[in-house]
matplotlib code that plots the C-alpha trace (Angstrom):
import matplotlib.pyplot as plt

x = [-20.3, -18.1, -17.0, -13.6, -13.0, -10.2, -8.0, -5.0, -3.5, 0.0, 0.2, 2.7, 1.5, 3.8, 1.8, 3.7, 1.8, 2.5, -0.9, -1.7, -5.8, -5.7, -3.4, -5.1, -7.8, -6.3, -4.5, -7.9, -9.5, -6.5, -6.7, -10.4, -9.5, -7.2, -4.2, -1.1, 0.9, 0.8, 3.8, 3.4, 6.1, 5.1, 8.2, 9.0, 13.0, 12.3, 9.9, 12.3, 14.8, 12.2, 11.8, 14.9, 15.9, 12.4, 10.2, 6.8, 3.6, 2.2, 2.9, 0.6, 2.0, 0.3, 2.7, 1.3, 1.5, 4.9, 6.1, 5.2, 8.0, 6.1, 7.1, 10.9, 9.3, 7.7, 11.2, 12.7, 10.4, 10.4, 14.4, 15.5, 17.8, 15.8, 13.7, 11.1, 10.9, 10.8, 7.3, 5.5, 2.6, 2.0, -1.5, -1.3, -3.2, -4.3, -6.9, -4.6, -6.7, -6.4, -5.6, -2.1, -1.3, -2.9, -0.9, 2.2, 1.6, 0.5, 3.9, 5.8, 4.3, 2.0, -0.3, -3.9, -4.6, -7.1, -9.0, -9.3, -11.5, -11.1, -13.8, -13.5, -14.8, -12.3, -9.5, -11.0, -10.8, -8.0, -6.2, -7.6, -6.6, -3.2, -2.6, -4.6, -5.8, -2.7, -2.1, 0.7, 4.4, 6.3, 10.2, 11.2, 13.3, 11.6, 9.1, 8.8, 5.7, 2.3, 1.3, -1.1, -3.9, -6.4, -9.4, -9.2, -11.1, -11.1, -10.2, -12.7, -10.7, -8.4, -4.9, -2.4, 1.3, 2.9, 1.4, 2.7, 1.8, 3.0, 1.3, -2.0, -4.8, -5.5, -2.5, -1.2, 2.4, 5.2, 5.4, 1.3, 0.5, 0.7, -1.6, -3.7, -3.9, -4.8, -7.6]
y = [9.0, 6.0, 2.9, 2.9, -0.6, -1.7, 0.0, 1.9, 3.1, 1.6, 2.5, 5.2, 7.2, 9.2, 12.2, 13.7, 15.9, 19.9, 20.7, 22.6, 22.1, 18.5, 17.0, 19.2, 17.3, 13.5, 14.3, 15.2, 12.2, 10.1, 12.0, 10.5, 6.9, 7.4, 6.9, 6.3, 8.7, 10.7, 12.5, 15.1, 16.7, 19.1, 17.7, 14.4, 15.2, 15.2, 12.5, 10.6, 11.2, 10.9, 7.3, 6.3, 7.0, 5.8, 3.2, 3.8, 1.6, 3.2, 6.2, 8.5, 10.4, 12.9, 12.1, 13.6, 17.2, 19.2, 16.4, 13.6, 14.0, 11.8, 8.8, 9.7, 8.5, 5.3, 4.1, 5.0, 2.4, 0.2, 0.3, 0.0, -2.5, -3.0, -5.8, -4.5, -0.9, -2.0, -3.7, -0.6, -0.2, 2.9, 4.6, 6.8, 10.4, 11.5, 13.2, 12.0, 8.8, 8.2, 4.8, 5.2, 6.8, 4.1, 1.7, 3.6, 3.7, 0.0, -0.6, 1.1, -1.1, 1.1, -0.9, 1.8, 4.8, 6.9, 9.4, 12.9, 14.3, 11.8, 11.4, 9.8, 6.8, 6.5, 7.3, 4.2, 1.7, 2.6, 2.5, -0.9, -2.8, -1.3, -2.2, -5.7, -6.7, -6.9, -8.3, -11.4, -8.9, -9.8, -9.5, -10.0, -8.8, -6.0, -5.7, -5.0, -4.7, -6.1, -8.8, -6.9, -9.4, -8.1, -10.5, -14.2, -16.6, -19.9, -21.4, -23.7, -24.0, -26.2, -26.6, -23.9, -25.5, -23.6, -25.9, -29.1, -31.9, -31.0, -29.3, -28.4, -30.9, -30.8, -28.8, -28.7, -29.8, -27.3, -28.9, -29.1, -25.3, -23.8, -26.7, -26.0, -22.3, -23.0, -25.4]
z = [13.0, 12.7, 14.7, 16.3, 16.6, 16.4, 18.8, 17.2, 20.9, 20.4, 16.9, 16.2, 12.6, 10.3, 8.0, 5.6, 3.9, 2.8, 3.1, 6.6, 6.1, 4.7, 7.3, 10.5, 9.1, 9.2, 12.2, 14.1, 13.0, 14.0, 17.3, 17.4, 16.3, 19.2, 17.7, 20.2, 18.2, 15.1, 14.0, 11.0, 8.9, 5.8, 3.5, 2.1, 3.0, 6.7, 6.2, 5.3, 8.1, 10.6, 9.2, 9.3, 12.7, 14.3, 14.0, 12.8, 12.7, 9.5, 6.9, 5.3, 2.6, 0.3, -3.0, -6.1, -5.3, -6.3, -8.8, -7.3, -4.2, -2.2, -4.4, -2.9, 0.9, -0.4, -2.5, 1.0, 3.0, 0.5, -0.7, 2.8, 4.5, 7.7, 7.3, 9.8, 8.4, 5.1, 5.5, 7.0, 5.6, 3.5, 2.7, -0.3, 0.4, -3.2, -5.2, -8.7, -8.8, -12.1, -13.3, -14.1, -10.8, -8.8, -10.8, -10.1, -6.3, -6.4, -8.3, -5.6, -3.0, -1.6, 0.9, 0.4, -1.4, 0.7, -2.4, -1.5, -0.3, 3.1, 4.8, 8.9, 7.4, 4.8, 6.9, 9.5, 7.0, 5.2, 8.9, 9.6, 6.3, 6.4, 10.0, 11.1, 7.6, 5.8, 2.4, 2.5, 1.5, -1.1, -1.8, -5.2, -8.1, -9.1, -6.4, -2.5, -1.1, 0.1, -2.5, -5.6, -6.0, -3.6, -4.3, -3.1, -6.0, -5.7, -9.5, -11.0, -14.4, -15.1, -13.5, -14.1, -15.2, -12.9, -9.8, -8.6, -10.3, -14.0, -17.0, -17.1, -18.0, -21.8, -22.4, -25.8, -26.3, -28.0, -31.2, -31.4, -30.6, -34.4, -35.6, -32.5, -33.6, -36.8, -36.3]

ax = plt.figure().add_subplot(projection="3d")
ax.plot(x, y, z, "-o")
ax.set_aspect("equal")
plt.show()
């Protein structure tokens, strides 16, 4: 069926998720991964309090249904004070994959989104990037989360300004840019 490298026995999984078939569903295949511990709650309120007095390894949340509720769990990791809490990863449990909702969820720091329907492979890999393949985190004004820019490319062009070493080769100076523009 599917690999279950690598191990996930000391992890410690919060589900929230108001859906009794869906989440029976990811608990059992977290129960196969061998998950240390998988906690599930069917509201985003007790989500939330379970959170905050525990410490948890990684959160699945289900966030689209009933008005998007879910969103309340993620601006709880991610608005935290605890340092440690604040950079647990979060997997996103959706079937709204539309652009704008992936966006949103990216936006809010969200670490995976995991499509509906799941599928045991899915669930795996999703696991496994949030967990031992994680993205560098960023804390900013603005944002608080793992870092958006998913692909590593190594740049061929020319210099970007914003690097050490000055402006850009060939860059056009202030006063020359409406000439420039024109021809």
């Amino acid at each position: 069926m599917f690999r279950r490298d690598p191990k996930f026995d000391n992890k410690k999984v919060l589900l929230v998720d108001d859906d009794v078939y869906l989440s029976k569903i990811i608990k059992s295949v977290l129960d196969i991964l061998e998950v240390g511990s998988v906690t599930h709650v069917k509201s985003v309120k007790a989500g939330i309090e379970l959170f905050d007095s525990k410490y948890y390894d990684c959160v699945i949340v289900d966030c689209l249904k009933n008005g998007g509720k879910g969103f309340e769990l993620i601006q709880a990791v991610r608005g935290g004070s605890d340092d440690a809490k604040i950079r647990t990863p979060v997997i996103l449990c959706t079937a709204f994959t539309e652009q704008q909702n992936i966006y949103r969820a990216r936006d809010m720091g969200v670490n995976e989104i995991l499509a509906k329907p799941v599928s045991p492979d899915q669930i795996l890999l999703k696991l496994n990037c949030a967990l031992y393949r994680q993205r560098e985190f960023v804390q900013a004004p603005g944002y608080v989360g793992p870092c958006r820019r998913r692909r590593q490319i190594d740049w061929e062009g020319r210099e970007d300004r914003r690097n050490p070493g000055g402006a850009a080769q060939g860059a056009i100076p202030a006063g020359n840019k409406k000439e420039a523009a024109n021809g």
